[in-house]
C-alpha positions as CSV (number, residue, x, y, z in Angstrom):
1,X,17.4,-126.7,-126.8
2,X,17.5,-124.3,-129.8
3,X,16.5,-125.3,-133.2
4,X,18.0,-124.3,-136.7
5,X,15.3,-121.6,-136.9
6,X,15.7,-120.0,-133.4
7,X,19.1,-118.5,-134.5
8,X,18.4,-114.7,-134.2
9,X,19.0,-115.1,-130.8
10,X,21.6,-117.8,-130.4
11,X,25.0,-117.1,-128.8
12,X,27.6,-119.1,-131.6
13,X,28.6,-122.2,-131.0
14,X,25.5,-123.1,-128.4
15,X,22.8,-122.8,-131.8
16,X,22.6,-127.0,-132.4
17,X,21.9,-127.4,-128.7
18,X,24.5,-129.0,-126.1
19,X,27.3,-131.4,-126.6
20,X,26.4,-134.7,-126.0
21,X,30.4,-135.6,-125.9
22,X,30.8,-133.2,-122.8
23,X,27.6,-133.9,-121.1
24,X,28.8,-137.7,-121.2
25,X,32.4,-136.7,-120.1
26,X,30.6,-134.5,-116.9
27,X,28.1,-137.6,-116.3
28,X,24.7,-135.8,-117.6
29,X,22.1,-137.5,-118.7
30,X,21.3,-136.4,-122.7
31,X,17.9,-134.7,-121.8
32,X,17.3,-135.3,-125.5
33,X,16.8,-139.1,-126.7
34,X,18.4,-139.5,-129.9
35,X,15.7,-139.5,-133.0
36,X,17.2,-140.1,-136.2
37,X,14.8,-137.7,-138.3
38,X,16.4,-134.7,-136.3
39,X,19.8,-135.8,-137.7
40,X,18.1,-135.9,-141.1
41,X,16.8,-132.1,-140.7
42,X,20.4,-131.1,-139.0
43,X,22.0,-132.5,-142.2
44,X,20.3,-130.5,-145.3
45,X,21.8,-127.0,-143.4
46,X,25.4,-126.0,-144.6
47,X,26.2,-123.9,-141.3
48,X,25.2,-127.3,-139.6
49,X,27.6,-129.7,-141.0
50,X,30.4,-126.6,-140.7
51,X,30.0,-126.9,-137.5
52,X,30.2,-130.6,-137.1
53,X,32.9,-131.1,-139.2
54,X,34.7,-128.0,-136.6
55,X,33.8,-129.9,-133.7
56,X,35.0,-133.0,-134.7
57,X,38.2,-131.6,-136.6
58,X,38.7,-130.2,-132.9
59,X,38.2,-133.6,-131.1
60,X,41.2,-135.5,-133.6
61,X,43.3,-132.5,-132.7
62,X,42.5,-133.2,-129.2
63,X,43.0,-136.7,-129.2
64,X,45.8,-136.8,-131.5
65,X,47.7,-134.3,-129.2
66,X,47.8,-136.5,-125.9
């Protein structure tokens, strides 16, 4: 999984590691256990909670369009 520093050579979208929404949807185990203190670290970086708030904005859409 890449980390917030290992970005130089991240492809977009793939730099905070995999979804754990689509890895649940395809029946894959998280390989990564959930620890809070990573969520605190994810938090504190701006291009991090861009791109949650994209990826949730783009789960509403989804849901709201079915």
């Amino acid at each position: 999984m890449k980390t917030l520093l290992d970005r130089e050579n991240s492809v977009p979208g793939e730099e905070f590691g995999p979804d754990p929404i689509l890895m649940r949807k395809k029946g894959l185990p998280n390989p990564h256990p959930r620890d809070i203190s990573e969520y605190k670290k994810k938090i504190t970086d701006d291009s991090y909670m861009e791109h949650a708030i994209d990826r949730i904005a783009m789960e509403l859409m989804h849901f709201l369009s079915k």
